[in-house]
C-alpha positions as MATLAB code, in Angstrom:
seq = 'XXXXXXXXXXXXXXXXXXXXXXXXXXXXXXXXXXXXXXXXXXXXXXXXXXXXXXXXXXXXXXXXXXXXXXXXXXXXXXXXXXXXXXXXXXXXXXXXXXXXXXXXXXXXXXXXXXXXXXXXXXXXXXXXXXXXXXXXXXXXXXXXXXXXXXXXXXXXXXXXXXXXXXXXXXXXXXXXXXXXXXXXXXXXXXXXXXXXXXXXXXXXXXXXXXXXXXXXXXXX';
ca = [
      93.958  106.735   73.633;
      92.186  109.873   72.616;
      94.143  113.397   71.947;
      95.342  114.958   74.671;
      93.305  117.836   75.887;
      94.338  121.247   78.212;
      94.261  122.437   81.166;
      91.784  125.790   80.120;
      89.540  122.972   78.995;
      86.405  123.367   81.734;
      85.422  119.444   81.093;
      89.288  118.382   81.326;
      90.276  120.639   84.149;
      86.964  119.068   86.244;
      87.158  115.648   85.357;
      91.312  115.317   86.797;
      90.731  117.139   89.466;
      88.376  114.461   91.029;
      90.798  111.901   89.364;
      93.886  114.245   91.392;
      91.297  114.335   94.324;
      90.460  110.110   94.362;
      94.496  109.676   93.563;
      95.168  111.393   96.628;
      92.698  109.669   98.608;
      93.599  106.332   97.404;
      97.122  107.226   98.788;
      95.945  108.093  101.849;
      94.093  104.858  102.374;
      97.157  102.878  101.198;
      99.512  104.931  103.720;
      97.081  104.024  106.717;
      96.811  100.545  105.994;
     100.059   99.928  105.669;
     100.537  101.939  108.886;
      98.344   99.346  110.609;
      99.540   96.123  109.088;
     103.622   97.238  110.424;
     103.117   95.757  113.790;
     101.833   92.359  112.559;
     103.639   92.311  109.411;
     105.781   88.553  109.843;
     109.391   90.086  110.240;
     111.394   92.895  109.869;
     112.013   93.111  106.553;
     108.079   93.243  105.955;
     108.297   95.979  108.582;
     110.486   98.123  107.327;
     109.433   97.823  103.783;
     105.998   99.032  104.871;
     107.412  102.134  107.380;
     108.869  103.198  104.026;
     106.043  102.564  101.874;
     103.928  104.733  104.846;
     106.889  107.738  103.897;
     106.193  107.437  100.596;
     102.633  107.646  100.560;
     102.604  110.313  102.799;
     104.703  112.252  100.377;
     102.404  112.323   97.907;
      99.745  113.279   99.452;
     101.682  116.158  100.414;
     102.208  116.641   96.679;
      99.211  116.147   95.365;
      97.783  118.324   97.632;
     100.350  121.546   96.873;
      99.358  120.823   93.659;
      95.446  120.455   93.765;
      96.202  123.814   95.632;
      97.707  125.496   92.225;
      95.232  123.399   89.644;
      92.141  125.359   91.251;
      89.321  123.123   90.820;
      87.282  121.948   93.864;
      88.555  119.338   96.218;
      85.371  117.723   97.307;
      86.169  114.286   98.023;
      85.175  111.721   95.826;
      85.010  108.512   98.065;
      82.801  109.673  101.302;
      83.792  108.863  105.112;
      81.857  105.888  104.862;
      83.420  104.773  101.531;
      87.433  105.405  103.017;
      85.957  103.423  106.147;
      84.953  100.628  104.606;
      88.052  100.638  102.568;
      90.002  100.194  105.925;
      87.873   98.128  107.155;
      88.686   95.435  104.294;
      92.466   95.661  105.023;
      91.969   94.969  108.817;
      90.055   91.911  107.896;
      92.935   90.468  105.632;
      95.793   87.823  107.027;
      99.097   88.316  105.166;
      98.730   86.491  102.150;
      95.656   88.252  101.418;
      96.776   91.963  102.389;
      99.805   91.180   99.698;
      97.400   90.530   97.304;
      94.983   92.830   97.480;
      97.443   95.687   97.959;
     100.131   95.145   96.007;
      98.509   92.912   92.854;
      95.478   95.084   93.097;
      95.482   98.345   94.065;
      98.648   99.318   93.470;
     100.006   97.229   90.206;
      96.282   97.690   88.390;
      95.931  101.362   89.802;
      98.663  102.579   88.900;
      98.321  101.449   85.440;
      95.529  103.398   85.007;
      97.400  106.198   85.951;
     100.007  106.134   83.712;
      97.573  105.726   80.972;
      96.345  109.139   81.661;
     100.013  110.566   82.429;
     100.528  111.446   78.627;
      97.215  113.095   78.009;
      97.569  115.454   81.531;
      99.104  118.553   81.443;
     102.224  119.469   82.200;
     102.053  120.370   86.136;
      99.628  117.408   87.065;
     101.924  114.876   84.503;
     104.995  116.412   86.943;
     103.073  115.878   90.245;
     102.180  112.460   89.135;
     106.401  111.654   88.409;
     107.651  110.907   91.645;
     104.529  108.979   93.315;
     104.336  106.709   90.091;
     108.131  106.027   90.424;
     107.361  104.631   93.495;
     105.281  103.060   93.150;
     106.990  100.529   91.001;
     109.176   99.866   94.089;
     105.882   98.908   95.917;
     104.710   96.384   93.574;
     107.988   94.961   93.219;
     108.001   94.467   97.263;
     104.557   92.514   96.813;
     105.316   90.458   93.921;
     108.632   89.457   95.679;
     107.275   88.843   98.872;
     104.163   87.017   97.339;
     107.094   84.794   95.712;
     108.735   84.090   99.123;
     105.744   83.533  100.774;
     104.733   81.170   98.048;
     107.743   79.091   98.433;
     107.033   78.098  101.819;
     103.714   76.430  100.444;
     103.453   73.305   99.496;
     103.114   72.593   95.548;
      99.250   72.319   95.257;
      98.768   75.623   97.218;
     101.248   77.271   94.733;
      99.753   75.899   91.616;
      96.061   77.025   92.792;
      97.800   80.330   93.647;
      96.833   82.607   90.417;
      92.837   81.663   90.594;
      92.479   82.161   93.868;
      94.066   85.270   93.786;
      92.021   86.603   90.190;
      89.239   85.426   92.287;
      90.404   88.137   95.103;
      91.004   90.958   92.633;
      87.574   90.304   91.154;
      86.016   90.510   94.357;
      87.873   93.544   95.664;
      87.159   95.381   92.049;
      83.610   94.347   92.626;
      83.493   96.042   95.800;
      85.052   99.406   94.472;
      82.644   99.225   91.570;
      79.589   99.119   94.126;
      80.728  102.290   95.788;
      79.062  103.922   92.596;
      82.298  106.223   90.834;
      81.751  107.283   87.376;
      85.657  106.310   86.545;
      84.548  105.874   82.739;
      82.895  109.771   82.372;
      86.259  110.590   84.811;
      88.775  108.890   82.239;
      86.660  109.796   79.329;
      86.697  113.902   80.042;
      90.695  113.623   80.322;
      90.853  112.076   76.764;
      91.121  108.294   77.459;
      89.498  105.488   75.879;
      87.968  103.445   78.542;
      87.864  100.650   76.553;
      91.394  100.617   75.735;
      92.723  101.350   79.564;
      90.556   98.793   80.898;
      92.282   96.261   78.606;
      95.589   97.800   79.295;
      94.690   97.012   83.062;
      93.778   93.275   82.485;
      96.747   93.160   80.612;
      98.602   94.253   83.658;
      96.493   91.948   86.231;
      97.955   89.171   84.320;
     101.463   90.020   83.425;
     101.916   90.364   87.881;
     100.380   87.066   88.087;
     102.973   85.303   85.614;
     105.693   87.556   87.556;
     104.733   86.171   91.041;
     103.958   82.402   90.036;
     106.201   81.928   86.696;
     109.750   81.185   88.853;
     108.144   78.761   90.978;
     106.750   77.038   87.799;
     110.045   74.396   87.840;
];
């Protein structure tokens, strides 16, 4: 990572408040899907776990957005109409086995890593706003790995083993797709004093440490 910069730097102060801007949308997005997926979700457990994942998200929008309020930059959105609707639209299209996946291996255990690689070069208000949201957050992932794991153990071995391919294979696709939608994450990260390079490996790092955590107890 790079030295942290300040907030009365005019490149910093631009470049997080898309990144405050895209964090909040990405919430948002997570919030409605989850809002969807409650009434198909398999049981009740699943259910509930999502109504309080939907509370949680919806808190931090609200605190992002007190917050973009006091950083002062513009909040243009990043991702357009189109690009949030086609977002949902991939969701709706995913049975439950895939919605775990994408959501919880994905976009929340990989996107929040990012995150937290920028946490210690933010300054001080945006590193607060950022506390409670990335706190849980790690309750989220650990629904989705743990429910991945159930869900695994009702399949039979094969399926299991052949489990951690097909699901890189999913990741890959979905970061393909978010990659086509044309953000400039690397100039983003860059401007806030990260080194691309070294969060991107920090974020394969991660992809792979939530695959051994999902597939590693039902090695035996």
């Amino acid at each position: 990572m790079k030295l942290e910069k300040t907030a009365n730097d005019n490149t910093y102060r631009n470049a997080m408040g898309q990144l405050l801007v895209l964090y909040t949308q990405v919430d948002r997005l997570i919030m409605e899907a989850c809002a969807e997926r409650i009434a198909s979700a398999p049981d009740e457990a699943a259910k509930l776990a999502l109504a309080r994942q939907v509370g949680d998200e919806s808190r931090h929008v609200a605190i992002q957005h007190g917050w973009m309020e006091q950083f002062g930059t513009p909040q243009t959105p990043v991702l357009s109409t189109a690009q949030e609707s086609a977002i949902l639209a991939h969701f709706r299209r995913l049975d439950w086995m895939e919605f775990l996946t994408d959501m919880y291996l994905c976009v929340e255990a990989l996107g929040s890593d990012a995150v937290e690689k920028v946490v210690p070069l933010a300054d001080p208000g945006t590193r607060e706003s950022l506390r409670m949201p990335l706190q849980d957050e790690l309750d989220h992932i650990a629904f989705g790995v743990n429910r991945l794991k159930h869900e695994l153990g009702q399949l039979p071995p094969a399926e299991r083993t052949a489990f951690p391919a097909w699901a890189s294979q999913r990741i890959d696709a979905l970061n393909c797709m978010l990659q086509g939608m044309g953000l400039d994450l690397e100039t983003l990260f860059e401007s806030v004093g990260a080194d691309y390079g070294t969060l991107c490996r920090s974020v394969r790092e991660r992809r792979d440490d939530v695959l051994r955590a999902v597939t590693e107890p039902l090695a035996a």
